[in-house]
N, CA, C and O atoms as a MOPAC input file, in Angstrom:
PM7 MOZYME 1SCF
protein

 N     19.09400 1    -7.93000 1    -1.66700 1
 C     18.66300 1    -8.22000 1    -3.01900 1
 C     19.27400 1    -7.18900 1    -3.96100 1
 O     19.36100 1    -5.97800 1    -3.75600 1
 N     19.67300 1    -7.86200 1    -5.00700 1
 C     20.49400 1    -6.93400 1    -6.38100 1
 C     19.64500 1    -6.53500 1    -7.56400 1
 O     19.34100 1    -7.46100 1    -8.31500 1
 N     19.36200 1    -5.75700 1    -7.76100 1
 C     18.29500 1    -4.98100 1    -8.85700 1
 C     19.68100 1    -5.35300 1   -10.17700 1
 O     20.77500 1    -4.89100 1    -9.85300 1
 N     19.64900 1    -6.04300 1   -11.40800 1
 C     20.51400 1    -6.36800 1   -12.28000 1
 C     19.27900 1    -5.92800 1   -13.30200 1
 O     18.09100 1    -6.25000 1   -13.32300 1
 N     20.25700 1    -4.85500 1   -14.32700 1
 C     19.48000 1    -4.46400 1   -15.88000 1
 C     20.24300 1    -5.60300 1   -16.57500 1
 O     21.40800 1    -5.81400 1   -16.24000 1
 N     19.60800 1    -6.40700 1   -17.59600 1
 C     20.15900 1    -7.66800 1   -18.40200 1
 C     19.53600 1    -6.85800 1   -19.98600 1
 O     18.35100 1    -6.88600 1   -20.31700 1
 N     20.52800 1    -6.25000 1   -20.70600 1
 C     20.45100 1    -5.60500 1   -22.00700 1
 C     20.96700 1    -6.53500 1   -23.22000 1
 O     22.09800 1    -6.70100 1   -23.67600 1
 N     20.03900 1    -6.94100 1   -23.48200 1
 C     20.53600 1    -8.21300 1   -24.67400 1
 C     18.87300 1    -8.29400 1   -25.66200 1
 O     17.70200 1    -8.40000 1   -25.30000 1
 N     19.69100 1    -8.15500 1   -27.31300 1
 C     18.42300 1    -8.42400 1   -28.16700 1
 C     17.63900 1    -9.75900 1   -27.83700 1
 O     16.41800 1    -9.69000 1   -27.98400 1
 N     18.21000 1   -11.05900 1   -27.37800 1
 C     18.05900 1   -12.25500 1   -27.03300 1
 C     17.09500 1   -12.36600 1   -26.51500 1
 O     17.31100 1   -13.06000 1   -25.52200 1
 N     15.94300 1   -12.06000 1   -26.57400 1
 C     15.06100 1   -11.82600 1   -25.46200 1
 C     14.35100 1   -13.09200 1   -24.26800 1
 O     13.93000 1   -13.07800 1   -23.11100 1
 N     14.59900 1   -14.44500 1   -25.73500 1
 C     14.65700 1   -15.76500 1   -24.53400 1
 C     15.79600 1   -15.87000 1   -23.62200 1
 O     15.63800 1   -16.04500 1   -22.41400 1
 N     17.18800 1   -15.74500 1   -24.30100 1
 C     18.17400 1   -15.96100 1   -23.18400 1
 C     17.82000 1   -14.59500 1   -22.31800 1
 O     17.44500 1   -15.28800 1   -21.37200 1
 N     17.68600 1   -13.70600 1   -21.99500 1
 C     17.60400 1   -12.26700 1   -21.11200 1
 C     16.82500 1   -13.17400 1   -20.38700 1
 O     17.32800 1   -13.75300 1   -19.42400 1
 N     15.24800 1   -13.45000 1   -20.83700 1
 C     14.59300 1   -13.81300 1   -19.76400 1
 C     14.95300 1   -15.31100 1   -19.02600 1
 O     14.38500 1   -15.62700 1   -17.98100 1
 N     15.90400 1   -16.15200 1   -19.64500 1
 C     16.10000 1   -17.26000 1   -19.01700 1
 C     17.29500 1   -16.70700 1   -17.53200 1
 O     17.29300 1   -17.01000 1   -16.33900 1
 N     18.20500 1   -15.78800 1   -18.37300 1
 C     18.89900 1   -15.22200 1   -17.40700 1
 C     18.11400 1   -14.41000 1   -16.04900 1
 O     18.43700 1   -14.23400 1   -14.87400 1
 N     17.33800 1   -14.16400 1   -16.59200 1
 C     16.45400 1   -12.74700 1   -15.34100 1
 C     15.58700 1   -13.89500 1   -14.44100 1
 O     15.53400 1   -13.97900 1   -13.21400 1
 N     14.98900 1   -14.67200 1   -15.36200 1
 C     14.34300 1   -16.19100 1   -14.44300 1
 C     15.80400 1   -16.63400 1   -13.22100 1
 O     15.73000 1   -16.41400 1   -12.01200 1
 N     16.55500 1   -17.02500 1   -13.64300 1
 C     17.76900 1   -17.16600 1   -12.50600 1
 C     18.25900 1   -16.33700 1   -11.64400 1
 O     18.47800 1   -16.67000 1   -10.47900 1
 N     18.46400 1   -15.29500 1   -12.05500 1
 C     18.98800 1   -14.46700 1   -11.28700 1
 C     17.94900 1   -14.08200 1    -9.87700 1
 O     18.24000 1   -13.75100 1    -8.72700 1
 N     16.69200 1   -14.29000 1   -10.53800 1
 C     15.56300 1   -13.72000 1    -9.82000 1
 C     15.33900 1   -15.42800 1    -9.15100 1
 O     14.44000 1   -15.29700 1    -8.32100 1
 N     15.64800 1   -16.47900 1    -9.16900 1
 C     15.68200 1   -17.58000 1    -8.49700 1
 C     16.66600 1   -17.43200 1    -7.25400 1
 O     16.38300 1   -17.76100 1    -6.10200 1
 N     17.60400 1   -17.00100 1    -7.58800 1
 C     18.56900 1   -16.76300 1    -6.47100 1
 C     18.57200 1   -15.04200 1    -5.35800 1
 O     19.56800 1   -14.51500 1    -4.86200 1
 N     17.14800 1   -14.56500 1    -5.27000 1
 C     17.03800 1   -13.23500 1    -4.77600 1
 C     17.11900 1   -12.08000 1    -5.32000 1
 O     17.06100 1   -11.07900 1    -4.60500 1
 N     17.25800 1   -11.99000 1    -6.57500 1
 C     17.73900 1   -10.89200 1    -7.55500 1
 C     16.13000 1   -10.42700 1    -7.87900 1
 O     15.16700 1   -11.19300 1    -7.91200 1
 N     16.11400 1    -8.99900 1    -8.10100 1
 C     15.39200 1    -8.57300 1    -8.99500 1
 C     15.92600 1    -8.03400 1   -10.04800 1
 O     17.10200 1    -7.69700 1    -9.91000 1
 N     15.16200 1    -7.73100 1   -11.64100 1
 C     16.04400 1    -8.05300 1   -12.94200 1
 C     14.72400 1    -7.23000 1   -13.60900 1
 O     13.59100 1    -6.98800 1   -13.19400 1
 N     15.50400 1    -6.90600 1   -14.93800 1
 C     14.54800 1    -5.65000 1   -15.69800 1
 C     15.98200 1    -6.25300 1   -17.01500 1
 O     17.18200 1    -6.52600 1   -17.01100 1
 N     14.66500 1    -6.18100 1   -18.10000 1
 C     15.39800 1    -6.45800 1   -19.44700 1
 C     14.77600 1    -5.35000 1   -20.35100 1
 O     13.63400 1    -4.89500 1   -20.40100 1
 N     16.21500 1    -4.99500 1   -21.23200 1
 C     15.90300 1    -4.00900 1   -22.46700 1
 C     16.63700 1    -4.66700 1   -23.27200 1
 O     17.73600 1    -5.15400 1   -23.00400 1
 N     15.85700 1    -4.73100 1   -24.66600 1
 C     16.69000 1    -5.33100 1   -25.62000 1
 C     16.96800 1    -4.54700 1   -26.50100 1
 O     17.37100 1    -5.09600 1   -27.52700 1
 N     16.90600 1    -3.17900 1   -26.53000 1
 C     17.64500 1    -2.38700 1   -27.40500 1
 C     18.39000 1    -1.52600 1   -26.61200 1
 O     18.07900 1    -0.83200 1   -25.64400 1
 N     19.78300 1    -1.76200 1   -27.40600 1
 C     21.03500 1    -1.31900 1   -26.74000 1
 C     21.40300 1     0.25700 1   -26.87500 1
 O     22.50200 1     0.72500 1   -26.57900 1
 N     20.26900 1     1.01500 1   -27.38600 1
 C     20.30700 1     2.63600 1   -27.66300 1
 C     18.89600 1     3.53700 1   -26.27600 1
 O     18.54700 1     4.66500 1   -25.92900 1
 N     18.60500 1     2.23100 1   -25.99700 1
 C     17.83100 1     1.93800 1   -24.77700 1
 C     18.19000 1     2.32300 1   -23.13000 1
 O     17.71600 1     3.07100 1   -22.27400 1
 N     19.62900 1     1.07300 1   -23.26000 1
 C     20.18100 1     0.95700 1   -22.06100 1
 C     20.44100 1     2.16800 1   -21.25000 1
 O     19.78100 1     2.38700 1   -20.23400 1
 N     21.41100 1     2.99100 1   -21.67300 1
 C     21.51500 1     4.38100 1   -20.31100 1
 C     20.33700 1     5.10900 1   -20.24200 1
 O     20.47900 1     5.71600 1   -19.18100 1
 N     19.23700 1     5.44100 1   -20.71400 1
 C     18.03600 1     5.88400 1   -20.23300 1
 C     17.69000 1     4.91800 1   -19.34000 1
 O     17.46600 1     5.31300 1   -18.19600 1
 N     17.55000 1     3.31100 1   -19.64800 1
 C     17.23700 1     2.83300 1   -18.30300 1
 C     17.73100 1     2.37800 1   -17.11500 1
 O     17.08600 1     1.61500 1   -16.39600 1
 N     19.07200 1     2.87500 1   -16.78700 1
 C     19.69800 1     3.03700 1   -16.55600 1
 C     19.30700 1     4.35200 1   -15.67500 1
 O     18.81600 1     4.33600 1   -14.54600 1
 N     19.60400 1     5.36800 1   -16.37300 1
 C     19.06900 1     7.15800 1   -15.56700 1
 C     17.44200 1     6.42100 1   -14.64500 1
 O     17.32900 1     6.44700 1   -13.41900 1
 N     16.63700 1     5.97900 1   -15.36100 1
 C     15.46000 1     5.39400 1   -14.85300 1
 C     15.55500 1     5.05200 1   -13.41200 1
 O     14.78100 1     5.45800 1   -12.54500 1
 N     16.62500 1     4.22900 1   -13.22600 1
 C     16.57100 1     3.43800 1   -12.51600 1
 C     18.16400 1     2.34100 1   -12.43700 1
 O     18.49200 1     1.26000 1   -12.92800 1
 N     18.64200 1     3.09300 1   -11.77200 1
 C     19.98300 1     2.47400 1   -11.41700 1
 C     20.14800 1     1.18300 1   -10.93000 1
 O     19.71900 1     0.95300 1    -9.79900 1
 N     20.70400 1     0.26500 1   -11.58600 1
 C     21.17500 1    -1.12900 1   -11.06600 1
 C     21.77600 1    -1.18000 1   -10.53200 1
 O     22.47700 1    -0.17100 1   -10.60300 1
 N     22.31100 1    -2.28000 1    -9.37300 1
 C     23.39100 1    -2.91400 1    -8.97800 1
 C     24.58300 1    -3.44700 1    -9.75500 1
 O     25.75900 1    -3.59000 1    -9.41900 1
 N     23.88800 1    -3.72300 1   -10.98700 1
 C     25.19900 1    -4.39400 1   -11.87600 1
 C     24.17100 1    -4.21800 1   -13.51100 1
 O     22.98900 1    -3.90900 1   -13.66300 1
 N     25.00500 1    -4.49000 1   -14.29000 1
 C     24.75200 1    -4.60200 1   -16.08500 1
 C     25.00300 1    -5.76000 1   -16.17700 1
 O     25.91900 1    -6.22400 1   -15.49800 1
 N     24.07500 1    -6.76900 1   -17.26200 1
 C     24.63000 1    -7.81500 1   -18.37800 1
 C     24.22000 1    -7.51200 1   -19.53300 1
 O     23.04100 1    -7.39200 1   -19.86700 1
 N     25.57000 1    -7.31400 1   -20.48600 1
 C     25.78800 1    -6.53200 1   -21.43800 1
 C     26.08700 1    -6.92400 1   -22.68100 1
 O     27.14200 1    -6.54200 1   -23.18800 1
 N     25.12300 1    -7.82800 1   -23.43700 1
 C     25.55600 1    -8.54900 1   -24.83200 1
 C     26.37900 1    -7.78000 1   -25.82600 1
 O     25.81300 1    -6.73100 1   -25.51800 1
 N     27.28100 1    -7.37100 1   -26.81100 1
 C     27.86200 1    -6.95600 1   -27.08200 1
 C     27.24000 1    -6.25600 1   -29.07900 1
 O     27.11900 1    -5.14800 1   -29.60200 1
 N     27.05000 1    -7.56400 1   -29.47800 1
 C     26.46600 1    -7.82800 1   -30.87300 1
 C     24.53100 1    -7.14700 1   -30.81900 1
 O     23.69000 1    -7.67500 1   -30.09100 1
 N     24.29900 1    -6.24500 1   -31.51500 1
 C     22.82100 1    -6.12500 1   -31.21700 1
 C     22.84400 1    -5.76900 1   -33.35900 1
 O     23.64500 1    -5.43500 1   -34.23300 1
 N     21.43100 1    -6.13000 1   -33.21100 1
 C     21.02600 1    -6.39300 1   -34.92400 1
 C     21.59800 1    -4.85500 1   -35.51500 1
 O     22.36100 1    -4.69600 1   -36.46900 1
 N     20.88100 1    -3.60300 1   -34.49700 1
 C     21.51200 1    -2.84900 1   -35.82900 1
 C     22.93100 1    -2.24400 1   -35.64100 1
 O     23.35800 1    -1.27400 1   -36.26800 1
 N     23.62100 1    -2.96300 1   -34.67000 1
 C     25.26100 1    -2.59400 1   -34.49700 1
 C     25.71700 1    -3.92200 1   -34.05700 1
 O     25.06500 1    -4.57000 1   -33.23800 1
 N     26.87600 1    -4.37200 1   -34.60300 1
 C     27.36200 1    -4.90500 1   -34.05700 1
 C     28.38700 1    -5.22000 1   -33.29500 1
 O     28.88700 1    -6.32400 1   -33.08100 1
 N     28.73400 1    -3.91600 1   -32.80300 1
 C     29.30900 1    -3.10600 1   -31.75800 1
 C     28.81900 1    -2.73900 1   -30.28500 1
 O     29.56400 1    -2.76200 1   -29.30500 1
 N     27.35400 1    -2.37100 1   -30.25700 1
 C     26.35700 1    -1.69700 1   -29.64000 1
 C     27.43300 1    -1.68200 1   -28.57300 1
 O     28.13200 1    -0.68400 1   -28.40100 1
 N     27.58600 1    -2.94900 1   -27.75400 1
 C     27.81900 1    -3.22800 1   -26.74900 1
 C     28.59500 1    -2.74000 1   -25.91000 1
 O     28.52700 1    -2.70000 1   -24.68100 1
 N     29.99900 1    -2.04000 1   -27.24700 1
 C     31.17000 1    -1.73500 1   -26.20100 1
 C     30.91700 1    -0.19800 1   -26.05300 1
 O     31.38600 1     0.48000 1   -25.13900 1
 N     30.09100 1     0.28600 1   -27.09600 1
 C     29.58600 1     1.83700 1   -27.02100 1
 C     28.97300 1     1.74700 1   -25.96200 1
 O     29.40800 1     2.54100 1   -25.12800 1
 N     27.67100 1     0.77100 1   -25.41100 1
 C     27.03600 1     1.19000 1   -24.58100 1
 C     28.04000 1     1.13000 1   -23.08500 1
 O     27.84100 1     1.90500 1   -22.14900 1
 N     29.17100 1     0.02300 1   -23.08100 1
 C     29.80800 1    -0.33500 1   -21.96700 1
 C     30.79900 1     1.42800 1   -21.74400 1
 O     30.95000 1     2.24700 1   -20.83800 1
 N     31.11900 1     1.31100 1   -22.76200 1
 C     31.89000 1     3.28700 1   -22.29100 1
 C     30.78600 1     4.46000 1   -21.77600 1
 O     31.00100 1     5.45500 1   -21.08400 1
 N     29.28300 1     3.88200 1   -22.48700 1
 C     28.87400 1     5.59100 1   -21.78100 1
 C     28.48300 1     5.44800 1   -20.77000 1
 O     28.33400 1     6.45200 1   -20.07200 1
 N     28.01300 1     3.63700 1   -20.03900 1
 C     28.01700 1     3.19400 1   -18.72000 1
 C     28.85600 1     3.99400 1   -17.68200 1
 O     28.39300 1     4.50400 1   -16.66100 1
 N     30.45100 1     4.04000 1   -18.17400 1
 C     31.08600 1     4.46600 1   -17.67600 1
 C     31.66500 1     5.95200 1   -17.50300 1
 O     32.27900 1     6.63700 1   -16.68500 1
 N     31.09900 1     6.02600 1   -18.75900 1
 C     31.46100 1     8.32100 1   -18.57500 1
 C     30.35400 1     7.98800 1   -17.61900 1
 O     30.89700 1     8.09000 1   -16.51800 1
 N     29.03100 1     7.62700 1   -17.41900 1
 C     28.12200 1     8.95300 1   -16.88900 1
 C     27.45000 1     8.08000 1   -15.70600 1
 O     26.39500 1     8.36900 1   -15.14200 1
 N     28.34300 1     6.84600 1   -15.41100 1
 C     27.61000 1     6.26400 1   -14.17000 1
 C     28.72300 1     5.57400 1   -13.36800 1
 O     28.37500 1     4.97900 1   -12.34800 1
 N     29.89400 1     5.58200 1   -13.67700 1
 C     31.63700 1     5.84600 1   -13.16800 1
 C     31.54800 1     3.83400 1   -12.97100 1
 O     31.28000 1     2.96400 1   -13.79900 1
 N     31.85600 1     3.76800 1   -11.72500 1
 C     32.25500 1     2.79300 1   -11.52600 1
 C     31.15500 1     1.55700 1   -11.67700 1
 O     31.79300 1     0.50500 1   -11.64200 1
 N     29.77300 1     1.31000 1   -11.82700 1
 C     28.75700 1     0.37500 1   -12.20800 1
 C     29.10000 1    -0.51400 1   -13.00900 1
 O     29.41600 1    -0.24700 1   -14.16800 1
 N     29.09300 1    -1.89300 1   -12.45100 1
 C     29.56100 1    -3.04000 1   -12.75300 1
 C     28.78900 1    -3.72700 1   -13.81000 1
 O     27.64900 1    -4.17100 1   -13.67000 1
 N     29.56700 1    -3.77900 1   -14.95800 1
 C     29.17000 1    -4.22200 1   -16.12200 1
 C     29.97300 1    -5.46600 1   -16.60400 1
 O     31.17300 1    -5.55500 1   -16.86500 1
 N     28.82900 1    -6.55200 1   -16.66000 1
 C     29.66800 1    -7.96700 1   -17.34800 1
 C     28.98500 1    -8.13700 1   -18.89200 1
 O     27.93100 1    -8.58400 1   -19.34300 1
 N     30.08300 1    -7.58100 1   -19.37400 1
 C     30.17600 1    -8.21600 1   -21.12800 1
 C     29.95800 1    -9.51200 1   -21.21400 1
 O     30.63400 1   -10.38400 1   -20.66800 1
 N     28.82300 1    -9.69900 1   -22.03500 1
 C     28.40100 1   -11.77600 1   -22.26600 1
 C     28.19000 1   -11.50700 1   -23.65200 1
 O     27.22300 1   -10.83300 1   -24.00800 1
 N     29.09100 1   -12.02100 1   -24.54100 1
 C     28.96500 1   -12.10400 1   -25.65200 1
 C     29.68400 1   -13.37800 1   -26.79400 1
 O     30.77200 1   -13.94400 1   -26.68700 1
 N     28.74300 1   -13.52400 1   -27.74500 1
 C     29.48800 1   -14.37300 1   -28.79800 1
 C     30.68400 1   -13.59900 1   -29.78000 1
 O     31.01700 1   -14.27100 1   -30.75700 1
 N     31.16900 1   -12.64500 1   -29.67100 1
 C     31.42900 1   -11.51000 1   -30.52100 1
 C     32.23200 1   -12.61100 1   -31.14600 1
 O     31.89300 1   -12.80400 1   -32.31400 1
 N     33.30400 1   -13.47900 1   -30.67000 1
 C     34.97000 1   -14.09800 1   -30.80200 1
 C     33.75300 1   -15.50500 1   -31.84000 1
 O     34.09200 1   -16.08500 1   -32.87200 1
 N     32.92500 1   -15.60700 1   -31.38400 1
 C     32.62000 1   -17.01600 1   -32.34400 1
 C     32.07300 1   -16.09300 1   -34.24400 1
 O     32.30000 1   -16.61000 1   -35.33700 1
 N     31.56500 1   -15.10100 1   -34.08400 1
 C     30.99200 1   -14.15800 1   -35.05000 1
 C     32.29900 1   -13.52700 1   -35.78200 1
 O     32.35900 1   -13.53000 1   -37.01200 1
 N     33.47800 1   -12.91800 1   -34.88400 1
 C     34.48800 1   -12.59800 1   -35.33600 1
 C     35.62300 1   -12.76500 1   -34.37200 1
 O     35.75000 1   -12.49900 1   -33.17700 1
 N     36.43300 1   -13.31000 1   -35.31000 1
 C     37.34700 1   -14.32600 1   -34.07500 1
 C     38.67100 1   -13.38200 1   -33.88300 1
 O     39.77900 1   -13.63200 1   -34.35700 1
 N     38.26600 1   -12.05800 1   -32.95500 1
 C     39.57600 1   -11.26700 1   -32.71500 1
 C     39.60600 1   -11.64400 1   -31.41600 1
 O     39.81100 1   -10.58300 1   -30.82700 1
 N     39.53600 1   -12.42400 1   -30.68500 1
 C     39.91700 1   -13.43100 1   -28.98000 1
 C     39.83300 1   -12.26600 1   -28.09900 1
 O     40.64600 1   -12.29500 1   -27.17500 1
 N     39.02000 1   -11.19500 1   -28.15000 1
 C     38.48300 1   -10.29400 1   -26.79400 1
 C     38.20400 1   -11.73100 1   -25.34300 1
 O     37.55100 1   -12.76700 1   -25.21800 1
 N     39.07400 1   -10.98900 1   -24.61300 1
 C     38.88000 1   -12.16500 1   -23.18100 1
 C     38.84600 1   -10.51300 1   -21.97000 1
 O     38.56900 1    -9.34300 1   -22.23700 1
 N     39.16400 1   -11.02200 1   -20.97700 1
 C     39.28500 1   -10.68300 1   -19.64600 1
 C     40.57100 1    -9.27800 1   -19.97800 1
 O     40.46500 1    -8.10200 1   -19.62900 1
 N     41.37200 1    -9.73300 1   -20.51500 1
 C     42.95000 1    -9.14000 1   -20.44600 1
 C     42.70100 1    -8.09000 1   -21.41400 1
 O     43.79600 1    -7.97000 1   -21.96300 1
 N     41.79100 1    -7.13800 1   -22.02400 1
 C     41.51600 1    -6.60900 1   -23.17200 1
 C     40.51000 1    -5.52200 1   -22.13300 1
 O     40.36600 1    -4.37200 1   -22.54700 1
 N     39.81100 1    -5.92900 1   -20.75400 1
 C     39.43600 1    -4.64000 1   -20.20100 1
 C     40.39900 1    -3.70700 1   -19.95900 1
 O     41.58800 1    -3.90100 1   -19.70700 1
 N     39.73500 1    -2.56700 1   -20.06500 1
 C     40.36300 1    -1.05700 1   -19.52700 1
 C     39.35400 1    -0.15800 1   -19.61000 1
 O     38.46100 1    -0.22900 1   -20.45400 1
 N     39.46300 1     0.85000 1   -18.62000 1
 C     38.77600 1     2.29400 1   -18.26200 1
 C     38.45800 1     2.48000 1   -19.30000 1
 O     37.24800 1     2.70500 1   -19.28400 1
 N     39.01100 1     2.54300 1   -20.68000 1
 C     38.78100 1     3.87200 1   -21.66200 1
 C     38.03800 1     3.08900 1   -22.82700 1
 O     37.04300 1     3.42200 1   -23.47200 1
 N     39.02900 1     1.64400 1   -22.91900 1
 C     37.74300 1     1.27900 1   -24.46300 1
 C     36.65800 1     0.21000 1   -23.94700 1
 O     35.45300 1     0.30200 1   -24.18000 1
 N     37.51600 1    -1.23100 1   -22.91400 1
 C     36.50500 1    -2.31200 1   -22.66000 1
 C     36.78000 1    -1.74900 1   -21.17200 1
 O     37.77800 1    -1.98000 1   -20.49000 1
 N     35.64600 1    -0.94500 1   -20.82100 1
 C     35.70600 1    -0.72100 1   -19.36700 1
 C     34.30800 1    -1.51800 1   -18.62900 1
 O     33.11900 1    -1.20800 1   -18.56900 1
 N     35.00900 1    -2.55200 1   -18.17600 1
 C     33.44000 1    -3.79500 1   -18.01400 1
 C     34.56400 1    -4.18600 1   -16.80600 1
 O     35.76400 1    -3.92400 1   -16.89900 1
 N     33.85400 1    -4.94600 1   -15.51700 1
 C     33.85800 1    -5.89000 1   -14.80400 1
 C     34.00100 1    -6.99400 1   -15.19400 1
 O     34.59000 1    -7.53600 1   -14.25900 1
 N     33.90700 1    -7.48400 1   -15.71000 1
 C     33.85100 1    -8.91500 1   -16.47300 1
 C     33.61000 1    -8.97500 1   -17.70600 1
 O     32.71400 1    -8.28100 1   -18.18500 1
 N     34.39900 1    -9.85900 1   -18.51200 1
 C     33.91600 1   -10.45900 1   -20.18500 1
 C     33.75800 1   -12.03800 1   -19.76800 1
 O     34.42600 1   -12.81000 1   -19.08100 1
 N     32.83400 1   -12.11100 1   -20.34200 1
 C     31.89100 1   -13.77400 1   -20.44800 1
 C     31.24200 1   -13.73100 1   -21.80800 1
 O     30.45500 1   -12.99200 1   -22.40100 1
 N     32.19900 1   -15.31800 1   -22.14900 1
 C     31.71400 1   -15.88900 1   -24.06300 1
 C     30.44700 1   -16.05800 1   -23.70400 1
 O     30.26000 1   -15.66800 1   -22.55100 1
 N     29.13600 1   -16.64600 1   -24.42800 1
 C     28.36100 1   -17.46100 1   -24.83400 1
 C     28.41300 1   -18.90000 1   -25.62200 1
 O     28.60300 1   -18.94500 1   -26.83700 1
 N     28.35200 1   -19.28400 1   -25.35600 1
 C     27.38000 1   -20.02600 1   -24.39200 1
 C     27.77400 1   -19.89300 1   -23.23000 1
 O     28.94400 1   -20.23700 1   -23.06400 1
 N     27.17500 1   -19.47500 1   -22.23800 1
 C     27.42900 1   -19.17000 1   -20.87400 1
 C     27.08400 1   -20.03300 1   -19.88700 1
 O     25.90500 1   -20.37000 1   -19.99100 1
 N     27.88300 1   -20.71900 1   -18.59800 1
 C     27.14900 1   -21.10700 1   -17.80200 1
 C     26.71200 1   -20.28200 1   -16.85000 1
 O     27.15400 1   -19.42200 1   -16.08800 1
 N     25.30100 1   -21.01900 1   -17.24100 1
 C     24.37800 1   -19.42300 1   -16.06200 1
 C     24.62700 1   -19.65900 1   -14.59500 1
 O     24.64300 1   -18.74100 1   -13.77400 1
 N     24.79700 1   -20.77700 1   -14.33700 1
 C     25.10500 1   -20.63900 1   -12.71600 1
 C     26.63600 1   -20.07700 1   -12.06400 1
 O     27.09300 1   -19.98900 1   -10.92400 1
 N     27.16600 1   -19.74200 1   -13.50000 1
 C     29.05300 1   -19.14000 1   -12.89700 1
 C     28.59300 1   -17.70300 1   -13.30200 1
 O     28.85300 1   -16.81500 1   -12.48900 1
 N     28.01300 1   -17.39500 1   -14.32900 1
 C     26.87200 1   -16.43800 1   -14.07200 1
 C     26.18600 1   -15.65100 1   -13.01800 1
 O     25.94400 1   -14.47500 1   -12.74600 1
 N     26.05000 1   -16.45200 1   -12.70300 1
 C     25.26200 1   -15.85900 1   -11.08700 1
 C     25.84100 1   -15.32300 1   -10.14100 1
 O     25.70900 1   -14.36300 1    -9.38200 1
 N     26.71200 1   -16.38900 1   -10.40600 1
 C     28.04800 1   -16.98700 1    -9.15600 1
 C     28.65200 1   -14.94100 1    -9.16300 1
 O     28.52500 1   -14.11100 1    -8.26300 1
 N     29.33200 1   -14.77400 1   -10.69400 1
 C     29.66100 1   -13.61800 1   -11.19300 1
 C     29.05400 1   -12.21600 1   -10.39100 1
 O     29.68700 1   -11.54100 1    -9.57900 1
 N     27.68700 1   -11.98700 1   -10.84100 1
 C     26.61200 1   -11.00700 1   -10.60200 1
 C     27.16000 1   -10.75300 1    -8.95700 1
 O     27.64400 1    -9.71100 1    -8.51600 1
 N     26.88100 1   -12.24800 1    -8.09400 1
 C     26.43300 1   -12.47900 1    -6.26700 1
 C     27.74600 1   -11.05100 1    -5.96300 1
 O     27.60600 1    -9.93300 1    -5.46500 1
 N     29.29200 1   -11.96000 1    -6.68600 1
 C     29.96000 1   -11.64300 1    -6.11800 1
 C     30.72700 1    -9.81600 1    -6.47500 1
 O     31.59500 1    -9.22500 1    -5.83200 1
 N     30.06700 1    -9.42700 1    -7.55900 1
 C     30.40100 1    -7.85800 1    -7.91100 1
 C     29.04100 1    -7.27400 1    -6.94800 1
 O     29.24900 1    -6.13200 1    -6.53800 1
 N     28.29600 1    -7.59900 1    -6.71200 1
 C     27.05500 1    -6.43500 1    -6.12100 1
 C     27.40800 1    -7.04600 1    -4.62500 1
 O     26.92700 1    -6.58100 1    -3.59100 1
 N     28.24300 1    -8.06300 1    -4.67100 1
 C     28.54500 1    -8.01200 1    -2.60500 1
 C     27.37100 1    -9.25300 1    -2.12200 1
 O     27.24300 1    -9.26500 1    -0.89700 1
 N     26.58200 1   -10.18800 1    -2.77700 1
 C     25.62700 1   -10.60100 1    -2.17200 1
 C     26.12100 1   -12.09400 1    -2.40100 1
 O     25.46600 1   -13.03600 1    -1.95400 1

């Protein structure tokens, strides 16, 4: 079983996501403030991040929080799920990760399908 933190203001989609994930063997913990995340995080280390990008009072949050993921918890698998490209259409995809600015495991638009979703999560935590 994969302990997944799901960090998104969204708090119906988080929990529709954490309802699935936790359908398929997962246990799941949601924070919806993204100044939140690496304390819970230090708390309590996940198997993996889902990492909305856009939060009300940044609309950035996301990629700040996805770098300090990575200074201070190295390799922890973080999938970016965001509308950012429908809000502002600079076409962030897959080919735009790297170590230093989009250092994520995965980028996933919204509307998301939650079961490639899953599919996603099974196959970065090994399960």
């Amino acid at each position: 079983m994969a302990y997944v933190l799901i960090v998104d203001d969204d708090t119906d989609f988080a929990e529709a996501v954490s309802t699935l994930l936790k359908s398929h063997g997962n246990e799941t913990a949601v924070e919806a403030d993204a100044e939140k995340a690496v304390d819970r995080i230090r708390e309590r280390r996940p198997d993996a991040v889902i990492l909305d990008v856009m939060f009300p009072e940044n609309d950035t949050a996301g990629f700040e929080v996805a770098r300090a993921i990575r200074r201070n918890f190295g390799s922890l698998p973080v999938v970016l799920l965001t509308a950012v490209n429908n809000t502002f259409p600079l076409g962030f995809s897959n080919k735009d990760r790297d170590g230093a600015w989009l250092p994520v495991a995965e980028f996933m638009e919204k509307p998301v399908d939650l079961n490639r979703l899953c599919e996603k999560i099974a196959g970065l935590v090994g399960k």
